[in-house]
mmCIF entry with sequence, helices, sheets and N, C-alpha, C, O atoms, coordinates in Angstrom:
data_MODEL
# 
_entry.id   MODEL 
# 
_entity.id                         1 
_entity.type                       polymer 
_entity.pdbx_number_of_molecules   1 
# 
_entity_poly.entity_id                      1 
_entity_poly.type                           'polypeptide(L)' 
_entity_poly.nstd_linkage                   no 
_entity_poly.nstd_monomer                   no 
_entity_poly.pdbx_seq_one_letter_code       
;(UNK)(UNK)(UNK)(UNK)(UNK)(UNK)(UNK)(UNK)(UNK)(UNK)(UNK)(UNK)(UNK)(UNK)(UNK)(UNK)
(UNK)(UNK)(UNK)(UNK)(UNK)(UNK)(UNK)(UNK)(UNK)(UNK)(UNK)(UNK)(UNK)(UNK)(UNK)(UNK)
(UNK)(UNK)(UNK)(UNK)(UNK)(UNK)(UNK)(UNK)(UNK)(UNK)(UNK)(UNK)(UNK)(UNK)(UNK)(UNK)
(UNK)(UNK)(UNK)(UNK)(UNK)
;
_entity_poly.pdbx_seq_one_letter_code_can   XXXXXXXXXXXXXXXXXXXXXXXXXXXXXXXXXXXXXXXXXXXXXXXXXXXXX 
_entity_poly.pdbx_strand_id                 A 
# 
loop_
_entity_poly_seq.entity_id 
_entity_poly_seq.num 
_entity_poly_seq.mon_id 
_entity_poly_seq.hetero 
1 1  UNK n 
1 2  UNK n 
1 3  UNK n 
1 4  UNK n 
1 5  UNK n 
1 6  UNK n 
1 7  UNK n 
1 8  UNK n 
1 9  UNK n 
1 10 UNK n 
1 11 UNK n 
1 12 UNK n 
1 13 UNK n 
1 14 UNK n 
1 15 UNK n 
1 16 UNK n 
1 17 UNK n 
1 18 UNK n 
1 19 UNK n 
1 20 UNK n 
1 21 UNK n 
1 22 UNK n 
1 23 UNK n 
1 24 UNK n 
1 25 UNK n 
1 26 UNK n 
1 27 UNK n 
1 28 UNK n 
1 29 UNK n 
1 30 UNK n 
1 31 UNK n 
1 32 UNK n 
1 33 UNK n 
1 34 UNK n 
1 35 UNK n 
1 36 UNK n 
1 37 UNK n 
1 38 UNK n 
1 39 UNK n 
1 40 UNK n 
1 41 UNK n 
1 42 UNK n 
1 43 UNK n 
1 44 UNK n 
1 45 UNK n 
1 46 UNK n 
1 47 UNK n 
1 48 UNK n 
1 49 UNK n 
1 50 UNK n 
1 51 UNK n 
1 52 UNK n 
1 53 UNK n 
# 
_struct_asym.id          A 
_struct_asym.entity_id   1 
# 
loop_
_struct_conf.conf_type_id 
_struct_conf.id 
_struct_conf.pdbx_PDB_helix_id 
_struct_conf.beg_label_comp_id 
_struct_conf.beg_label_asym_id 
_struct_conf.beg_label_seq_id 
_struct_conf.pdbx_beg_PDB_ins_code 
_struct_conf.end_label_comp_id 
_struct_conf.end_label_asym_id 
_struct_conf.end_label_seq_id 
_struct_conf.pdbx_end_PDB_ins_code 
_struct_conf.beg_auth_comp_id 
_struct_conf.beg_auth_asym_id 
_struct_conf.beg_auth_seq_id 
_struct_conf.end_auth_comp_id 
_struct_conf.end_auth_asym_id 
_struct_conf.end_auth_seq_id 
_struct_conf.pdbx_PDB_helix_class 
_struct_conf.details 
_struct_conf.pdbx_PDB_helix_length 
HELX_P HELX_P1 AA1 UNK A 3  ? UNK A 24 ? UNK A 3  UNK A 24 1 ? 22 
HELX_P HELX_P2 AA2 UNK A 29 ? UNK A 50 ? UNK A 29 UNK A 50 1 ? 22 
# 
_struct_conf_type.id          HELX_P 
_struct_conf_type.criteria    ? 
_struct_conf_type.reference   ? 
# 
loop_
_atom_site.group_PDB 
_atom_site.id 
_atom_site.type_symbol 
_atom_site.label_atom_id 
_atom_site.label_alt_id 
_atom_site.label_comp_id 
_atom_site.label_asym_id 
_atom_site.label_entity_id 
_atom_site.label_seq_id 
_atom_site.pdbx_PDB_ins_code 
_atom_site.Cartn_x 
_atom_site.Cartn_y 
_atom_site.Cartn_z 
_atom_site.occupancy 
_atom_site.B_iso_or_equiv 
_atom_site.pdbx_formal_charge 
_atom_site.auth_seq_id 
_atom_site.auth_comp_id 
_atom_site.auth_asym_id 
_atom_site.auth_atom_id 
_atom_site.pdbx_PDB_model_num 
ATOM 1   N N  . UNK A 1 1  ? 0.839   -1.189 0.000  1.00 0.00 ? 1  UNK A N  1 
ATOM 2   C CA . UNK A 1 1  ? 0.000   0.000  0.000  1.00 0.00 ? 1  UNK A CA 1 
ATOM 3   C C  . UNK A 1 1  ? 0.882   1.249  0.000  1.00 0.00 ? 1  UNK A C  1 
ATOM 4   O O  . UNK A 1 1  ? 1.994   1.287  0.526  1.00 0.00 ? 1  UNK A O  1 
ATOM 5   N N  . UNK A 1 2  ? 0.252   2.338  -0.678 1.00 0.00 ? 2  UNK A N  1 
ATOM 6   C CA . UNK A 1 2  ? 1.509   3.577  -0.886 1.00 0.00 ? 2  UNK A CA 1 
ATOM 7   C C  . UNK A 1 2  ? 1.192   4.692  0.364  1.00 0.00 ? 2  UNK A C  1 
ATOM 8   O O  . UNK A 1 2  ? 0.070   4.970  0.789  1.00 0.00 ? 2  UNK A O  1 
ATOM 9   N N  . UNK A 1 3  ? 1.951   5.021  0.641  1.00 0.00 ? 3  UNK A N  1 
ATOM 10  C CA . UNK A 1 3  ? 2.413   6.051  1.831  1.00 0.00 ? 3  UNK A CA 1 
ATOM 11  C C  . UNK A 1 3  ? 0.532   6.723  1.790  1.00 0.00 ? 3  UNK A C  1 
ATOM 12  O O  . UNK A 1 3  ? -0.373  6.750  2.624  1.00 0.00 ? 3  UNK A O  1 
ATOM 13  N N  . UNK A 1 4  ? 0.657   7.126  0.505  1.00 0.00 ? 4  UNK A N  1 
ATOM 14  C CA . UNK A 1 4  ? -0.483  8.606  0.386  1.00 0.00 ? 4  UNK A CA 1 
ATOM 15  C C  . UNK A 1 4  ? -2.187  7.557  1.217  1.00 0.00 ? 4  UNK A C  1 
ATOM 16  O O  . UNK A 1 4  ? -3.020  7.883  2.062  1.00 0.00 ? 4  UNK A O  1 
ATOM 17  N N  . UNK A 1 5  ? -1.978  6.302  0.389  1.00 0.00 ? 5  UNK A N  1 
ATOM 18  C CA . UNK A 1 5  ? -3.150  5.620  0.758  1.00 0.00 ? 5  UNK A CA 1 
ATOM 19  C C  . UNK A 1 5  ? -3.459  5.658  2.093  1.00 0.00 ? 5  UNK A C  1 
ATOM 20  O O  . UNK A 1 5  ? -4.393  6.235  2.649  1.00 0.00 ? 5  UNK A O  1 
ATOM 21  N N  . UNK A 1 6  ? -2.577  4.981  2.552  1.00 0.00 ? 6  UNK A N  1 
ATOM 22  C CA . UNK A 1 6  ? -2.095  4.880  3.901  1.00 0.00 ? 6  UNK A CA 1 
ATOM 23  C C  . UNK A 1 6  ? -2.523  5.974  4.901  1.00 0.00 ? 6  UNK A C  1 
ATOM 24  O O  . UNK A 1 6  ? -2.971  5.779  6.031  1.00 0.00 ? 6  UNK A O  1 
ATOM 25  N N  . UNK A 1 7  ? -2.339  6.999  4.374  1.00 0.00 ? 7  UNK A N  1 
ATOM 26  C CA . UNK A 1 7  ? -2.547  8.626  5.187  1.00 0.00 ? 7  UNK A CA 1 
ATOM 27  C C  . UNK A 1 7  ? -3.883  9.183  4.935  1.00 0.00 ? 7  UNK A C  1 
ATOM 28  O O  . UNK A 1 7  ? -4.481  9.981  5.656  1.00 0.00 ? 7  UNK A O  1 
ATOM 29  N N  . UNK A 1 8  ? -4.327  8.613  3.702  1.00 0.00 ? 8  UNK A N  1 
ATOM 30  C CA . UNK A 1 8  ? -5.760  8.683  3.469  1.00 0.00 ? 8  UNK A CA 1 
ATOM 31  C C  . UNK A 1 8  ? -6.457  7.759  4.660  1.00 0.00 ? 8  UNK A C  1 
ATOM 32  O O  . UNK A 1 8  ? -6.625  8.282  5.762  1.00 0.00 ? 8  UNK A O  1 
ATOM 33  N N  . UNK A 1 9  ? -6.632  7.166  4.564  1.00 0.00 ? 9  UNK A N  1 
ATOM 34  C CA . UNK A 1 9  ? -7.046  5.744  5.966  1.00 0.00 ? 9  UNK A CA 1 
ATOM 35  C C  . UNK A 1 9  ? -7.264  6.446  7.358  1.00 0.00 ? 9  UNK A C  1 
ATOM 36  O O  . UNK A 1 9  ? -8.251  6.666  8.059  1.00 0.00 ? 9  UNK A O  1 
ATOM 37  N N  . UNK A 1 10 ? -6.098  6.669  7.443  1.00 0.00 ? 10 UNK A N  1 
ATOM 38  C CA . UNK A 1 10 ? -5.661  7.304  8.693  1.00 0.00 ? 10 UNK A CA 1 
ATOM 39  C C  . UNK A 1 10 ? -6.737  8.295  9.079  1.00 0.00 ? 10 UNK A C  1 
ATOM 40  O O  . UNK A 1 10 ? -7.628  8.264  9.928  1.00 0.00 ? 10 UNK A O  1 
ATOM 41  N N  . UNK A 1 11 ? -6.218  9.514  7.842  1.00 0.00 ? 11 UNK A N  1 
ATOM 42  C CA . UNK A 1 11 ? -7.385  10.276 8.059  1.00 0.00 ? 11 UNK A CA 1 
ATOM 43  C C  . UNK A 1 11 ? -9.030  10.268 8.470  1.00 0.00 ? 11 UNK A C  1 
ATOM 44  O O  . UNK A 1 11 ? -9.863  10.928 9.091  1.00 0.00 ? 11 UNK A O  1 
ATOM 45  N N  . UNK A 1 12 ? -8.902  9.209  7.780  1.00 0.00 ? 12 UNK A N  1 
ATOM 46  C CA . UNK A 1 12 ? -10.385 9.225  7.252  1.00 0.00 ? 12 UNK A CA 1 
ATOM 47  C C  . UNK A 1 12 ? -10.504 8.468  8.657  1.00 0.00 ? 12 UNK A C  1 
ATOM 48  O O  . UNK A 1 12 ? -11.323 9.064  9.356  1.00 0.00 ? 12 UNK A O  1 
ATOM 49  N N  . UNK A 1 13 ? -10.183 7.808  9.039  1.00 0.00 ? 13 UNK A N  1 
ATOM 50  C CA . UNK A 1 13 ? -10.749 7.208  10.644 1.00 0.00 ? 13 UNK A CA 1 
ATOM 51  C C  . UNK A 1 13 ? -10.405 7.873  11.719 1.00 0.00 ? 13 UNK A C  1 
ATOM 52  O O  . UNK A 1 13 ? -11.117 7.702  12.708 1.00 0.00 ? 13 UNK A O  1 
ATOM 53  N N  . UNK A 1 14 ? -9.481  8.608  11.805 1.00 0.00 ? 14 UNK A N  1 
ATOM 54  C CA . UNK A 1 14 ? -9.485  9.699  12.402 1.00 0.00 ? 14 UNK A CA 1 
ATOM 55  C C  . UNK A 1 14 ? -10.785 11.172 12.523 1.00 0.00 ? 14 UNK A C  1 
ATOM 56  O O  . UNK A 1 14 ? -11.111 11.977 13.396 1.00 0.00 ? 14 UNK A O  1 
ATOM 57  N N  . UNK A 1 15 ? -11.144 10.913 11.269 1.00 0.00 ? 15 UNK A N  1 
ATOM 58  C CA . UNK A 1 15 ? -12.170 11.271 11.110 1.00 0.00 ? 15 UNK A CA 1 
ATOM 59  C C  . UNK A 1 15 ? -13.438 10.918 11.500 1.00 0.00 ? 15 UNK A C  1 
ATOM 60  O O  . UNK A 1 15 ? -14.063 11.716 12.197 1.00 0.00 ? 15 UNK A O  1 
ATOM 61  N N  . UNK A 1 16 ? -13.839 10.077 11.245 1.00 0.00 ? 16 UNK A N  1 
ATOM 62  C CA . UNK A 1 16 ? -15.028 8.930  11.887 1.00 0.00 ? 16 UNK A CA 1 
ATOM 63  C C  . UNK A 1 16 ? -14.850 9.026  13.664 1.00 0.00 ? 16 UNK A C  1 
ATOM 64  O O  . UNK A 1 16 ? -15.826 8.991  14.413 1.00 0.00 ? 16 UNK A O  1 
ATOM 65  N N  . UNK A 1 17 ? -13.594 9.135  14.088 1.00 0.00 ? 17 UNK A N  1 
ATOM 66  C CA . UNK A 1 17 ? -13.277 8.534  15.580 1.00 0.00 ? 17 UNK A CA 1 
ATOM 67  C C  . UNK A 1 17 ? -14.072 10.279 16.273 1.00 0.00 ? 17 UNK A C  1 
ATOM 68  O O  . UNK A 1 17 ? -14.883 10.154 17.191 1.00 0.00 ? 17 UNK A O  1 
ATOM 69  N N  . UNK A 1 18 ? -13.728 11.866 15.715 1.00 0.00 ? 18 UNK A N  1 
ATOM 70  C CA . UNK A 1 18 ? -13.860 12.904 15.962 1.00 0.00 ? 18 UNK A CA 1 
ATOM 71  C C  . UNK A 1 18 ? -15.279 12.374 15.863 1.00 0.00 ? 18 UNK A C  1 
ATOM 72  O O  . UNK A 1 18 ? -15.840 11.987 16.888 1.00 0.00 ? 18 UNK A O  1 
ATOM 73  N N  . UNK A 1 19 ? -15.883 12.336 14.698 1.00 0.00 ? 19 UNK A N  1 
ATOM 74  C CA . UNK A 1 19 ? -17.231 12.728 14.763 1.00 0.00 ? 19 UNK A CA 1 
ATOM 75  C C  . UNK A 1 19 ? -17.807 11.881 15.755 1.00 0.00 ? 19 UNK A C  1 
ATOM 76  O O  . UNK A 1 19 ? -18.496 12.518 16.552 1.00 0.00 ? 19 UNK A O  1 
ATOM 77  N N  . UNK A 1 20 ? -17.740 10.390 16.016 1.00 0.00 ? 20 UNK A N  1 
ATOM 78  C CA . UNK A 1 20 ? -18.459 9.932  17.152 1.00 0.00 ? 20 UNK A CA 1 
ATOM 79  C C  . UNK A 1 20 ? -18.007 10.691 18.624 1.00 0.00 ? 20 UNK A C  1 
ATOM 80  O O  . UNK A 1 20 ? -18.899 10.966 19.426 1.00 0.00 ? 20 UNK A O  1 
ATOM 81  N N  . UNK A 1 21 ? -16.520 11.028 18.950 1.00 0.00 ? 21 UNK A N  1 
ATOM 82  C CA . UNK A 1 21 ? -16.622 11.793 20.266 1.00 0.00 ? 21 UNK A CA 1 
ATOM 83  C C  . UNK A 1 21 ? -17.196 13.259 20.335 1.00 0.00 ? 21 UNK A C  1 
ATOM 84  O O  . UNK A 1 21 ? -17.206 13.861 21.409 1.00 0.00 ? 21 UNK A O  1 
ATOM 85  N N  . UNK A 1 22 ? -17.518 13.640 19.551 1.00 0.00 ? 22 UNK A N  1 
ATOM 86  C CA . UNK A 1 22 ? -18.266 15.057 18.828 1.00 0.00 ? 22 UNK A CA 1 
ATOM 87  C C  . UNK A 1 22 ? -19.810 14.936 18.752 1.00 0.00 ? 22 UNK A C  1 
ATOM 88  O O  . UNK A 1 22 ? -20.447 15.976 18.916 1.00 0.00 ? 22 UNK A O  1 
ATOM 89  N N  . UNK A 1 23 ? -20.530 13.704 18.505 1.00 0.00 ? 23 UNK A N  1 
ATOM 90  C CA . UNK A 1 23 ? -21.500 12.951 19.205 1.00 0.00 ? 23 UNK A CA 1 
ATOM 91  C C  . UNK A 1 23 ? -22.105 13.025 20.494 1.00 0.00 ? 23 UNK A C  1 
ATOM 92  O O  . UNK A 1 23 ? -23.266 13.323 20.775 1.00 0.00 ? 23 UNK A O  1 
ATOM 93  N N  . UNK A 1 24 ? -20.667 12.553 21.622 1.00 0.00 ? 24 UNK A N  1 
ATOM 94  C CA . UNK A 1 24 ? -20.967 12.289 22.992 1.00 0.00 ? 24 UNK A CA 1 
ATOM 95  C C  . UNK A 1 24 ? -20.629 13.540 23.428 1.00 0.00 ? 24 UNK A C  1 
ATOM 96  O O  . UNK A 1 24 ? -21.347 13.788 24.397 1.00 0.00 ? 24 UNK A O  1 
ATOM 97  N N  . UNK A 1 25 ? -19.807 14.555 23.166 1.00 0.00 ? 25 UNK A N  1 
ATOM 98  C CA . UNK A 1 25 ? -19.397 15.938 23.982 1.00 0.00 ? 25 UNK A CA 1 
ATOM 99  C C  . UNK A 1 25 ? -20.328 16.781 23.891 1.00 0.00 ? 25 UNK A C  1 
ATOM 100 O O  . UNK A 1 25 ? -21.329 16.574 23.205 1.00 0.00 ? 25 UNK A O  1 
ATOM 101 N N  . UNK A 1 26 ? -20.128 17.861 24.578 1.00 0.00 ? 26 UNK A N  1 
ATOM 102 C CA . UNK A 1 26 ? -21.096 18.657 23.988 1.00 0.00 ? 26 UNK A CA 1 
ATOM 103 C C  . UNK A 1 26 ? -19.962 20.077 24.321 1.00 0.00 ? 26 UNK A C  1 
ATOM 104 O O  . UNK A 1 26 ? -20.414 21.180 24.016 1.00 0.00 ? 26 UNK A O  1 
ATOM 105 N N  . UNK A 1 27 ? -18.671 20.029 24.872 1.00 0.00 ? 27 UNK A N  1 
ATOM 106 C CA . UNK A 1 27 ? -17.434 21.136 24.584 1.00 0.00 ? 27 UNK A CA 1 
ATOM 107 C C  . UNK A 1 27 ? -17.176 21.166 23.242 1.00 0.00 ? 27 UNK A C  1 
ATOM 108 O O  . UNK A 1 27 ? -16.633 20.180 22.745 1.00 0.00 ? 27 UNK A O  1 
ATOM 109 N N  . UNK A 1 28 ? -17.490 22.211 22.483 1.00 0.00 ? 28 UNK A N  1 
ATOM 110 C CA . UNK A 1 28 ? -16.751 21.659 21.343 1.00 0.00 ? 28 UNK A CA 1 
ATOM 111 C C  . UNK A 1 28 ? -15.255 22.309 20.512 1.00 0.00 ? 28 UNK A C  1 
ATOM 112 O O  . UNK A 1 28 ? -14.828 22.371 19.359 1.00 0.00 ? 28 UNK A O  1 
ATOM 113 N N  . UNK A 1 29 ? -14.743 22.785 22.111 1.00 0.00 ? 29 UNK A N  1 
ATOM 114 C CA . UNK A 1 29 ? -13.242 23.584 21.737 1.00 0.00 ? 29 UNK A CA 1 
ATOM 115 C C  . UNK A 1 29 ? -12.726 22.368 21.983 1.00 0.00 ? 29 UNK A C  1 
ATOM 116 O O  . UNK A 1 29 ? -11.586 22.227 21.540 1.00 0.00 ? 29 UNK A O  1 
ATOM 117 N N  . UNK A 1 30 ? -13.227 21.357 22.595 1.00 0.00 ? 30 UNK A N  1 
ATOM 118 C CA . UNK A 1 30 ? -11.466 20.187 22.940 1.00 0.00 ? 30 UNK A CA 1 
ATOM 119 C C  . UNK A 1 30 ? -11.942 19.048 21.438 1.00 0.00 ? 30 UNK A C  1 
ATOM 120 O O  . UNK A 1 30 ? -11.226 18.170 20.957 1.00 0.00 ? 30 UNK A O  1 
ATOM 121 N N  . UNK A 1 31 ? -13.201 19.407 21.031 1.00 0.00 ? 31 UNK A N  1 
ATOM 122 C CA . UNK A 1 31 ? -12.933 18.795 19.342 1.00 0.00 ? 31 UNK A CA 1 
ATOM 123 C C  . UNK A 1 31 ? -11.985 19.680 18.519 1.00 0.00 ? 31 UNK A C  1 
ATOM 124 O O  . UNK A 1 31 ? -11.013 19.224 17.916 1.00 0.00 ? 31 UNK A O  1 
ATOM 125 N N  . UNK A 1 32 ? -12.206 20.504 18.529 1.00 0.00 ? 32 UNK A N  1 
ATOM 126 C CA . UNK A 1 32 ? -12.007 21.235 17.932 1.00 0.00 ? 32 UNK A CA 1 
ATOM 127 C C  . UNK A 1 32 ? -9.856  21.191 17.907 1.00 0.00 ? 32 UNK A C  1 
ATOM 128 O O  . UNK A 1 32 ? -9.145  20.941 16.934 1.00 0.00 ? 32 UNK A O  1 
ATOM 129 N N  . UNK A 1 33 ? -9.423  21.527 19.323 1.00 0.00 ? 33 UNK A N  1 
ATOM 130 C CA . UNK A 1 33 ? -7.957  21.040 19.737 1.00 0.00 ? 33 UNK A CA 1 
ATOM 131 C C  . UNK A 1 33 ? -7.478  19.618 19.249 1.00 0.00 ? 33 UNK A C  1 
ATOM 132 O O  . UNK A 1 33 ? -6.305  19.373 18.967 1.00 0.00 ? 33 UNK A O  1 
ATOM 133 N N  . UNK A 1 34 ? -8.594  18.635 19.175 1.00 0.00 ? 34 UNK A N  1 
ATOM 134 C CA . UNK A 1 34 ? -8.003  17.456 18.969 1.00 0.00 ? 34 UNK A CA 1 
ATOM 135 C C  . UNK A 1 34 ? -8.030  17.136 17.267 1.00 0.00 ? 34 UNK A C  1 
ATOM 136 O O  . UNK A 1 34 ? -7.425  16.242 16.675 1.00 0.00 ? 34 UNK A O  1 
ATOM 137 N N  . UNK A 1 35 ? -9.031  18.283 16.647 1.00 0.00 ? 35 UNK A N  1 
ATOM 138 C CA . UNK A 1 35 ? -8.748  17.937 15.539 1.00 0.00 ? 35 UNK A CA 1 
ATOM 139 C C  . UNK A 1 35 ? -7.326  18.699 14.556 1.00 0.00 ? 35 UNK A C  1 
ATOM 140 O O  . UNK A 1 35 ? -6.842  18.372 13.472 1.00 0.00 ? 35 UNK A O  1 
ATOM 141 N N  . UNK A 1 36 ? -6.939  19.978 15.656 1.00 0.00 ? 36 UNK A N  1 
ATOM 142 C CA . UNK A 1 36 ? -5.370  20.915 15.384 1.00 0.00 ? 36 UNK A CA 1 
ATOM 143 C C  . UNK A 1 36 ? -4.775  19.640 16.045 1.00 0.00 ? 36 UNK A C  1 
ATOM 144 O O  . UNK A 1 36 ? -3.627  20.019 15.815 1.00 0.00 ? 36 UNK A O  1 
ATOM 145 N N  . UNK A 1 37 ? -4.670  18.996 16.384 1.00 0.00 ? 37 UNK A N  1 
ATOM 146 C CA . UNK A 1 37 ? -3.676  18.210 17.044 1.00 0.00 ? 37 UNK A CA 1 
ATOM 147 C C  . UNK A 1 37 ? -3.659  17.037 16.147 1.00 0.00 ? 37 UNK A C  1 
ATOM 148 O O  . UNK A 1 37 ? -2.534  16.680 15.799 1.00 0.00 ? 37 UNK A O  1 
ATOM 149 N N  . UNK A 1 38 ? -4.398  16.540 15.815 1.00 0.00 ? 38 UNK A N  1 
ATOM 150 C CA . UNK A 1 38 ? -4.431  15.337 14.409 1.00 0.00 ? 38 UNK A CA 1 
ATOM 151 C C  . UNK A 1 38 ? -3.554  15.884 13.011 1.00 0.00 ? 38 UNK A C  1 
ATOM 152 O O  . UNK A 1 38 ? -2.600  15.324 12.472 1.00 0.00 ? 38 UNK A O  1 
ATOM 153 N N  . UNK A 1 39 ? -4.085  16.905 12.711 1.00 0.00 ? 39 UNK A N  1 
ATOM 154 C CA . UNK A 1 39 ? -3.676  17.951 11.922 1.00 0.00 ? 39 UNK A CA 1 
ATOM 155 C C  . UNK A 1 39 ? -2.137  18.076 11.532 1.00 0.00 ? 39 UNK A C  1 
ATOM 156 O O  . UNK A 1 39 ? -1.647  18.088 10.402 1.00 0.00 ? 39 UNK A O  1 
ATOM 157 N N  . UNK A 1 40 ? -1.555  18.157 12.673 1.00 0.00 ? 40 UNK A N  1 
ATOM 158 C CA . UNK A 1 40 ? -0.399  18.920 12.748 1.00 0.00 ? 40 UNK A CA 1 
ATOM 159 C C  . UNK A 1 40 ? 0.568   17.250 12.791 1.00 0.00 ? 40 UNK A C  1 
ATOM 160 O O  . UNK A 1 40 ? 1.701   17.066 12.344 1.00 0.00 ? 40 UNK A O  1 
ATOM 161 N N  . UNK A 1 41 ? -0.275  16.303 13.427 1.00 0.00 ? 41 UNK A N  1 
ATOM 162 C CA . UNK A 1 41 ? 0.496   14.890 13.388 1.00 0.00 ? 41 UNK A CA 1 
ATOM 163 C C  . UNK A 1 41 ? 0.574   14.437 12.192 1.00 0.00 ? 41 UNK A C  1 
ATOM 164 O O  . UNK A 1 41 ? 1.669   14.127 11.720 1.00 0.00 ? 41 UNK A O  1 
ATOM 165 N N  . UNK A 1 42 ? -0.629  14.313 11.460 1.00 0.00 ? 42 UNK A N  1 
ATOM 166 C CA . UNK A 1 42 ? -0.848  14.119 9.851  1.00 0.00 ? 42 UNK A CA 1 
ATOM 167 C C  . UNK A 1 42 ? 0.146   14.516 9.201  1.00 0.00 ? 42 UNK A C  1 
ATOM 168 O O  . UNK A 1 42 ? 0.966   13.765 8.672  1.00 0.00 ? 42 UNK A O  1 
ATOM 169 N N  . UNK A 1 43 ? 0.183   16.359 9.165  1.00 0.00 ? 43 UNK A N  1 
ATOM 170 C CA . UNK A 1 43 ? 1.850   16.811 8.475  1.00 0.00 ? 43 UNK A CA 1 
ATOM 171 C C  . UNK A 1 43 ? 2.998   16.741 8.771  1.00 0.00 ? 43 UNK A C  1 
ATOM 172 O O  . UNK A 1 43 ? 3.976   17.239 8.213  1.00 0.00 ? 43 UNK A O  1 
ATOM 173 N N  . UNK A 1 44 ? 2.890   15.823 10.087 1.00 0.00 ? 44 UNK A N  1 
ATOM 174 C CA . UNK A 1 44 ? 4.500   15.753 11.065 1.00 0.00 ? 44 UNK A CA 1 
ATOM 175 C C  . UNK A 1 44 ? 4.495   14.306 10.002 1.00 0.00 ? 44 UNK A C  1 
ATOM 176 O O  . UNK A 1 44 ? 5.213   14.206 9.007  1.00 0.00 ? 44 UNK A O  1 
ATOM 177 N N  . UNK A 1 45 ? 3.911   13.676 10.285 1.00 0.00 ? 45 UNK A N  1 
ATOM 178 C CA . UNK A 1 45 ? 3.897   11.810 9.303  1.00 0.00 ? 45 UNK A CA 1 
ATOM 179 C C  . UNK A 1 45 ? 4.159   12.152 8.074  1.00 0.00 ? 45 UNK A C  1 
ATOM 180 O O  . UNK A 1 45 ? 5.269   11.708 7.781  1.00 0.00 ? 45 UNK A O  1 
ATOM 181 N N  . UNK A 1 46 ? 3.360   13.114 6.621  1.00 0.00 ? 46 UNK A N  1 
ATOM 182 C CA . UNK A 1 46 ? 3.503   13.398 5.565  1.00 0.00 ? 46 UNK A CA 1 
ATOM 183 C C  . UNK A 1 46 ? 5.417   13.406 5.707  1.00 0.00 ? 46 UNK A C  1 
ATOM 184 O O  . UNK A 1 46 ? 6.225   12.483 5.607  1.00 0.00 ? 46 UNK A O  1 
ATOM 185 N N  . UNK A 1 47 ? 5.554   14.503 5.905  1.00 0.00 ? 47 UNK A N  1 
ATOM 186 C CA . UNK A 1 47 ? 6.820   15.281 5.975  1.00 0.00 ? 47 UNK A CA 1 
ATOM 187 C C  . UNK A 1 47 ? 7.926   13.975 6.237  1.00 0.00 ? 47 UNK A C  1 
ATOM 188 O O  . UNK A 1 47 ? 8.733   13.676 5.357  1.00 0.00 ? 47 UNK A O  1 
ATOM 189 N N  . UNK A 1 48 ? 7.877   13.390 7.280  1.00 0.00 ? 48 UNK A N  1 
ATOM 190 C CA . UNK A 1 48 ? 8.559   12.411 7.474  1.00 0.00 ? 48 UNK A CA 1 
ATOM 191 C C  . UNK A 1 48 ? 8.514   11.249 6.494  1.00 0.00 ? 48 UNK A C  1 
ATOM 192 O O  . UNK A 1 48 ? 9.652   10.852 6.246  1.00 0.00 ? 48 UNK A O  1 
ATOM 193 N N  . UNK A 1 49 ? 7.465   10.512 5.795  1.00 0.00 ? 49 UNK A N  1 
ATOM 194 C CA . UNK A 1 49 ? 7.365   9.699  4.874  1.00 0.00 ? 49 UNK A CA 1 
ATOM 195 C C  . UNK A 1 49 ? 8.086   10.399 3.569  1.00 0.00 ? 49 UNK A C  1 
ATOM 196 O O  . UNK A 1 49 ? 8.891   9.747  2.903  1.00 0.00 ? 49 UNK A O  1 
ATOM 197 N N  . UNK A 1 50 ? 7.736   11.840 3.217  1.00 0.00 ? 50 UNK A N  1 
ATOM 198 C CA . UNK A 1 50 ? 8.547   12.460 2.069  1.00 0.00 ? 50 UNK A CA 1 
ATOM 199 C C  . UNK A 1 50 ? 10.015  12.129 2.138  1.00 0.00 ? 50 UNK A C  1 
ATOM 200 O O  . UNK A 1 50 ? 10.618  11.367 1.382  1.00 0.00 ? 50 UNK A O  1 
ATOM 201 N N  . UNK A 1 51 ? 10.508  12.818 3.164  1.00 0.00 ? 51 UNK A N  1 
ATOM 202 C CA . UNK A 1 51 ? 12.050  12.639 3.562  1.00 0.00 ? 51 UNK A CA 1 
ATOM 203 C C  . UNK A 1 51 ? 12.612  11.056 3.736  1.00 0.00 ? 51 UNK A C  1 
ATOM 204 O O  . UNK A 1 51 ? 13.834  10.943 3.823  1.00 0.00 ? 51 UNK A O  1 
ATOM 205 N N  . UNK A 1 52 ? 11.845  9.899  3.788  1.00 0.00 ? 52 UNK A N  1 
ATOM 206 C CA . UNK A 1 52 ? 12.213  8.333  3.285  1.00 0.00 ? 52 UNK A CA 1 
ATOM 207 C C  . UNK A 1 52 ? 12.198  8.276  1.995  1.00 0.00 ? 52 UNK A C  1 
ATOM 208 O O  . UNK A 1 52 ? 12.764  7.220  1.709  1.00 0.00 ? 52 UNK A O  1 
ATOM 209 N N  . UNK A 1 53 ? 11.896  8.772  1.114  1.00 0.00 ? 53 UNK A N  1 
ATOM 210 C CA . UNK A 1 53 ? 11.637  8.482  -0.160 1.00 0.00 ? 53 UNK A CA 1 
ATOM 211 C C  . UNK A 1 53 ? 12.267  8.950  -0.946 1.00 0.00 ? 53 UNK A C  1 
ATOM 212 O O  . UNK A 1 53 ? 12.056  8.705  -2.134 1.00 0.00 ? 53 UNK A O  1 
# 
């Protein structure tokens, strides 16, 4: 499977995982933090998979 797929996945259940705790909360600044915090891991992983290749 290629890096990009891979990060697609990720995302995307990362995605799914927000919206169900986004569901049960009803704060919606610490969704909101956890989704800058996914964010910023996503382009920390990109960046790092670039620089293997």
């Amino acid at each position: 499977m290629q890096s990009t797929e891979i990060i697609y996945q990720v995302n995307e259940n990362l995605s799914n995982i927000i919206n169900q705790i986004n569901s049960n909360l009803t704060i919606d600044t610490d969704i909101i933090e956890m989704s800058k915090q996914i964010d910023l891991l996503l382009e920390e992983l990109m960046s790092e998979i670039e620089k293997s290749n």
